[in-house]
N, C-alpha and C positions, 0 to 999 in steps of 0.2 A: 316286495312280494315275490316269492319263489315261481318263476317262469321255467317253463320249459325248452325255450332257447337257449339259457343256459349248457344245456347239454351237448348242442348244438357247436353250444360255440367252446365247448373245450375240444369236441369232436373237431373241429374246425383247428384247433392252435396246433394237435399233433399229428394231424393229416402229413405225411411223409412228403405229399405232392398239392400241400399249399400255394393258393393263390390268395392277396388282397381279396378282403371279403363283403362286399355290398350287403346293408344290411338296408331292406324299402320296406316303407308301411305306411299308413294313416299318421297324421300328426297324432299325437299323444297316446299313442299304444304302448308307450314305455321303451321305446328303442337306446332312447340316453340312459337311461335307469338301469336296463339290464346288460348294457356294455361295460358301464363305470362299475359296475357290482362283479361281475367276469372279470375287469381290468385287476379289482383289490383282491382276489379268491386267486387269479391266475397267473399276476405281475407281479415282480418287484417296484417296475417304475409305471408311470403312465405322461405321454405328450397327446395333451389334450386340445383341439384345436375347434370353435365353435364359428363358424364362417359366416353363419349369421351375428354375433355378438362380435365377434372379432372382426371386424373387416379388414383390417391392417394386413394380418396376414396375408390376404389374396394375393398382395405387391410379392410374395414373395415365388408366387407361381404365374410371374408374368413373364418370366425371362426363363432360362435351364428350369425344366422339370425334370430332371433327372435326377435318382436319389443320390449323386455323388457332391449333388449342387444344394440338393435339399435338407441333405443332412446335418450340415455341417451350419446352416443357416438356422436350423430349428435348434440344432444345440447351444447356439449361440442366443438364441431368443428366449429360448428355456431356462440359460444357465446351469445345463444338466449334460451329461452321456447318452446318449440313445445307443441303447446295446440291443443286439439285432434278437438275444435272446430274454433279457429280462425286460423288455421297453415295449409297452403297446402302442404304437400310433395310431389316436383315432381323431379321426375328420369327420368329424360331427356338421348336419345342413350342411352336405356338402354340393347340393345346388348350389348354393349362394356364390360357388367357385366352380366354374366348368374347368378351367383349366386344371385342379382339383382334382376332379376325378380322370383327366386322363392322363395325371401323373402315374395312377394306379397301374398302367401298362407296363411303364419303364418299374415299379421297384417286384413288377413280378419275371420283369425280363433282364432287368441287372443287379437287383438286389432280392431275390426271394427269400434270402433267409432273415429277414424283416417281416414284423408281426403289425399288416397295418389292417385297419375297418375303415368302413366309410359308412356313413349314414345319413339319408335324406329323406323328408316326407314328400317330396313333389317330382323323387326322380321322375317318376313314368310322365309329368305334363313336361318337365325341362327338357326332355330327352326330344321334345316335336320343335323344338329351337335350334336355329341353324348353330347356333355358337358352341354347342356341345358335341362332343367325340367321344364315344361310349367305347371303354375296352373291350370290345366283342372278345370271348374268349380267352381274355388274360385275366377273368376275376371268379370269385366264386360269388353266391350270391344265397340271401337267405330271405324270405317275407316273415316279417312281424305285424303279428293281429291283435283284436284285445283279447283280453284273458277268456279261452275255452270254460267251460263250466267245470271239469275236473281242478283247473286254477284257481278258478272261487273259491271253490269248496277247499282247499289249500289254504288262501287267504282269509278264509272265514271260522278257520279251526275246525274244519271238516274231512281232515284226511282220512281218520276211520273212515267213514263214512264214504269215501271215494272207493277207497279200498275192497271196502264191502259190496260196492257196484260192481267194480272192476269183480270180483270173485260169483256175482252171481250172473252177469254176465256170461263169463266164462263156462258154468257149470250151468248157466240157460236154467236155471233155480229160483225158487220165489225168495225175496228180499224181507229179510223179517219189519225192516224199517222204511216200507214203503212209501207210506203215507209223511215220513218226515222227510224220506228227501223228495217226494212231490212238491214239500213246501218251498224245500231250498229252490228248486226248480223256478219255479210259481216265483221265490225271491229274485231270482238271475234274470228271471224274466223282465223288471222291472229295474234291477241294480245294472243289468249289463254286466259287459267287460272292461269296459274304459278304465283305465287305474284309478285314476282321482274319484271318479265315481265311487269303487269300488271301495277305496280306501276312505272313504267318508261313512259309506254306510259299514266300514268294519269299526268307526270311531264312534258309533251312534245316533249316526244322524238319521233322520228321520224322510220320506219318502217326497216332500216337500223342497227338502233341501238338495237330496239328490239329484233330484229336476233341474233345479237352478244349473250346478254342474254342467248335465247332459246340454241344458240350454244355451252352455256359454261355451260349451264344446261346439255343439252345431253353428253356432254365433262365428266361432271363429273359423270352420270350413266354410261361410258367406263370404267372410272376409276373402278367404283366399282366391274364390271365385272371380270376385269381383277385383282383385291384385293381379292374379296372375290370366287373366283370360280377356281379352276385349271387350269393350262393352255390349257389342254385338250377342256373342257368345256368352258372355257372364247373363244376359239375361234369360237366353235359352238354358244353360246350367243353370239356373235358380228354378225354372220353372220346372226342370227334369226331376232336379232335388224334390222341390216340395211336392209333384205329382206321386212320389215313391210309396209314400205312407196309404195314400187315396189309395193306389193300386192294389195294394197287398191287405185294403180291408173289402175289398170284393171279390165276390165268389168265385169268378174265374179269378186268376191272379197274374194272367200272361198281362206284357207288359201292351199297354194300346196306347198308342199316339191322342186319341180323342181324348185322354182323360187329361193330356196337358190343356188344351186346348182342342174346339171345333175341328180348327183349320190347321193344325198341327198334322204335316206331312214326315215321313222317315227321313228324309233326305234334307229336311232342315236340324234333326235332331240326333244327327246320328254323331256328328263331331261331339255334343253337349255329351252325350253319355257315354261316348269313351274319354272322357275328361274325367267325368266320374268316376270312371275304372283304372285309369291311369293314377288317378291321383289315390286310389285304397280307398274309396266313400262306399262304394257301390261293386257286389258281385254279379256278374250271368250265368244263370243257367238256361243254355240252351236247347229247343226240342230236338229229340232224335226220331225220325223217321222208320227206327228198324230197333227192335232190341236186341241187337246184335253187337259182337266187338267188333272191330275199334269199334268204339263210340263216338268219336271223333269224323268218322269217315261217313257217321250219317246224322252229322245236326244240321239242322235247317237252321240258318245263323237271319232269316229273317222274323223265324218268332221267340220270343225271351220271354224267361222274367227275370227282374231284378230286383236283389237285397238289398239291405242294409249294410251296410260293414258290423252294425252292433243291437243287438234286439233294444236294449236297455233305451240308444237315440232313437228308435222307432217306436219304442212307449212312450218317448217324450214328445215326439211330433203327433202322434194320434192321441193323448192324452188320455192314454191308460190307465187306469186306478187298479189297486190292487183286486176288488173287489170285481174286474170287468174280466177278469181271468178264470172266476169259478165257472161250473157248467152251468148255474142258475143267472148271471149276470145277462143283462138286460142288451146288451150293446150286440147282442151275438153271434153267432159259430163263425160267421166269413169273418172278425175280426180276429178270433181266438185263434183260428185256423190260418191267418196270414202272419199272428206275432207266431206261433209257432214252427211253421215252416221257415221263418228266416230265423230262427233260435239252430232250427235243425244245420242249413245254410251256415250259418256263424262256424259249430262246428266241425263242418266238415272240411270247409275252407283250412280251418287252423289246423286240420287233420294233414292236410297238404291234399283234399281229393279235389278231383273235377266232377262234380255231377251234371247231369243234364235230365231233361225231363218225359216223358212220352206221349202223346197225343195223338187223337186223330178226330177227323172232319165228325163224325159223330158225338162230340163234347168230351168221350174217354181221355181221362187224363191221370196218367201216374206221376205223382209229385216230383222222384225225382229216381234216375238211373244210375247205377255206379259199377263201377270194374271190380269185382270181388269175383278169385281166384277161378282168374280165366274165364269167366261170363259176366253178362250184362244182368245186374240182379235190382230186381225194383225194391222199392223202397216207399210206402205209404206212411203219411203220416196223419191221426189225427190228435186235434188240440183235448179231446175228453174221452170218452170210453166208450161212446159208438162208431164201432170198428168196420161198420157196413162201406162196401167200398166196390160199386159195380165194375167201375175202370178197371181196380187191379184184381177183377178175375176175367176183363175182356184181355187182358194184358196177360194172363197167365194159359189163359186159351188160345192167344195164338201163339204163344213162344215159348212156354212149357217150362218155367225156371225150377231149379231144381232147388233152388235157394230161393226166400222170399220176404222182406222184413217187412213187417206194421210197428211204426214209434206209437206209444201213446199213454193216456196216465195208467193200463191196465199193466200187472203184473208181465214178469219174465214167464216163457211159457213156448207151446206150440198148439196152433189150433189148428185141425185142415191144410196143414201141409205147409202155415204162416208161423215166423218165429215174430214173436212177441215181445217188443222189447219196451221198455218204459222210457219217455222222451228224456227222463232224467239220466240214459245211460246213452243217450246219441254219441257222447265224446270215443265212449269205447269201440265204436266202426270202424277209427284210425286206426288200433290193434293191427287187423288183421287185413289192411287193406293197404296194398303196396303204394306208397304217397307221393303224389304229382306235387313238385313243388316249382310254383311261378318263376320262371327266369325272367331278369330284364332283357338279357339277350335275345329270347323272341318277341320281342316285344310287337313287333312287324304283324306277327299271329295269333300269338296266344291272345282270348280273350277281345278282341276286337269282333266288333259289330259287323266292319266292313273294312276295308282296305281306307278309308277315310283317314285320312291325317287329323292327329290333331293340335292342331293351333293354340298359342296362350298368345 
């Protein structure tokens, strides 16, 4: 499937002031997929190295990490040349080797003109392990997510049709084929972005079977849970995990400790859900106190909520039917309204933005706030086409935005002074919106609950 990383990473091979490149994501977002597909479009050779499948190798980064020592060892294992310009080195799970990844220092400080990646789904929990040395500043780094919805539509033989958004977007225009990409919408909402998923329902499978998938994906971040976290902890992460869906089908949708549990205090659970986030399961959006820039410099990092990493595993745990997404469905608006704000969420993450959300002690809440050119611009979203929305004009009365989006299944447009956009064009905000992309290097800040360490 054509990713957009891709782009990413040719930007990346001809960078004049390349470093070794970290690529972190969710297990099975397709990070091996779209390395090995980059390696055959942009290599002659490829040294392929899988640290979890391989363990053998590790022995060879026990002794000299140094690429003059390393080099000449992997050619000899490979049977090959590793030429610094036609040869991609990639170290694939490259948790599985700490020592691994802090070879990365030495070949961007004695050998740069070597083309290496590294990629792991658990750097952010291995990095809380004393036995890791993270190349602060000697790496470049990239996050992989599952596929944005302009991606789908990509992988589902809908590029027109992308294109066509992307154009009435732009000219803020009504879309003659509204109502068919509501469907695809409506579709994404249930398929997600997860590949395998993704690529079942583009082979025919049926929304039964898809399930299954999604349910052996979530099956396998249990496992990891409970592998790589103590049992202590693995069983507060399971409980954080499974409260996520409960959260995001009630009407407020800030995240509250009571819905894990009665006696569920912050301070027990504050490690559990940076595990979450470290490990790519789970976003925050955090409230901001002021609609003001930075945004940053006014979140209240005590109240959240928290996503999904994928709409598609959050219709599998709330057991969504296709039919629970129309406006007449029975199940309703707080759940349509929670799968679609982490639809919204999905994208915007992949966009590379940070949003956060606004609030105050009188229940007003704007869904979510973002950095767009030079002001804090709010952002409402609803899951159908009652657009009524008292927050975002308490919101608009005290801070006067001169810009102001409502997502929803209504047409492109401008009403009273709100631009109008159809949830099926969320993807298109990354455009025009200068994009914050996650470093492991702050790991320390970005994105943490609290200063909490976290433990596996």
């Amino acid at each position: 499937m054509r990713r957009k990383i891709t782009s990413d990473l040719f930007q990346w091979k001809d960078a004049s002031l390349r470093k070794p490149l970290v690529l972190q994501g969710a297990r099975q977002v397709g990070k091996t997929y779209s390395v090995l597909e980059f390696a055959h479009e942009a290599f002659d050779d490829l040294v392929y190295i899988d640290f979890s499948a391989q363990r053998n190798y590790a022995s060879l980064f026990e002794g000299d990490i140094t690429p003059a020592s390393l080099i000449p060892q992997l050619e000899a294992l490979e049977r090959k040349t590793i030429s610094a310009r036609r040869t991609l080195i990639f170290f694939d799970e490259i948790q599985a080797c700490p020592r691994a990844l802090t070879s990365l220092k030495y070949f961007y400080e004695r050998a740069p003109e070597y083309h290496v990646i590294a990629a792991g789904s658990l750097l952010g929990v291995a990095l809380g392990r004393d036995d890791y040395s993270y190349p602060v500043g000697k790496v470049d780094t990239l996050a992989m997510h599952p596929l944005d919805f302009e991606e789908f539509l990509w992988g589902v033989g809908e590029q027109r049709i992308a294109d066509l958004i992307i154009d009435a977007y732009r000219s803020n225009a009504p879309l003659g084929l509204h109502e068919h990409a509501l469907d695809l919408y409506r579709t994404y909402l249930l398929v997600g972005g997860m590949p395998e998923a993704v690529a079942a329902h583009i082979r025919g499978a049926d929304l039964p079977s898809v399930r299954r998938i999604q349910h052996d994906l979530t099956d396998a971040y249990l496992a990891d849970m409970t592998k790589y976290a103590s049992p202590i902890d693995s069983s507060k992460i399971l409980n954080v995990w499974r409260s996520i869906p409960e959260q995001l089908a009630k009407e407020n949708h800030k995240f509250q400790y009571a819905t894990i549990a009665s006696s569920a205090r912050a301070h027990q659970y504050e490690a559990p859900i940076n595990w979450l986030h470290a490990a790519g399961l789970v976003s925050f959006c955090y409230r901001v106190s002021e609609g003001s820039l930075p945004l940053q410099a006014f979140a209240e990092r005590d109240f959240f909520k928290l996503y999904l990493l994928d709409t598609g595993l959050l219709g599998a745990l709330q057991g969504v039917e296709a039919d629970d997404l129309l406006p007449s469905a029975g199940k309703g608006a707080h759940l349509r309204g929670g799968v679609a704000e982490n639809y919204v969420m999905q994208q915007l993450v992949a966009a590379g933005i940070e949003p956060f959300y606004w609030g105050t002690t009188s229940k007003s809440e704007v869904d979510f706030i973002i950095s767009v050119s030079h002001q804090a611009v709010p952002l409402e979203v609803k899951s159908g086409k009652n657009v009524t929305a008292r927050s975002l004009e308490a919101y608009r009365k005290a801070y006067n935005p001169s810009l102001v989006y409502r997502l929803s299944t209504k047409e492109f447009g401008l009403e009273g002074g709100i631009r109008s956009v159809p949830l099926y064009a969320a993807f298109c905000l990354g455009s025009e919106i200068s994009p914050y992309r996650p470093c492991w290097e702050g790991l320390g800040q970005q994105g943490r609950l609290t200063s909490t360490d976290v433990h596996s």
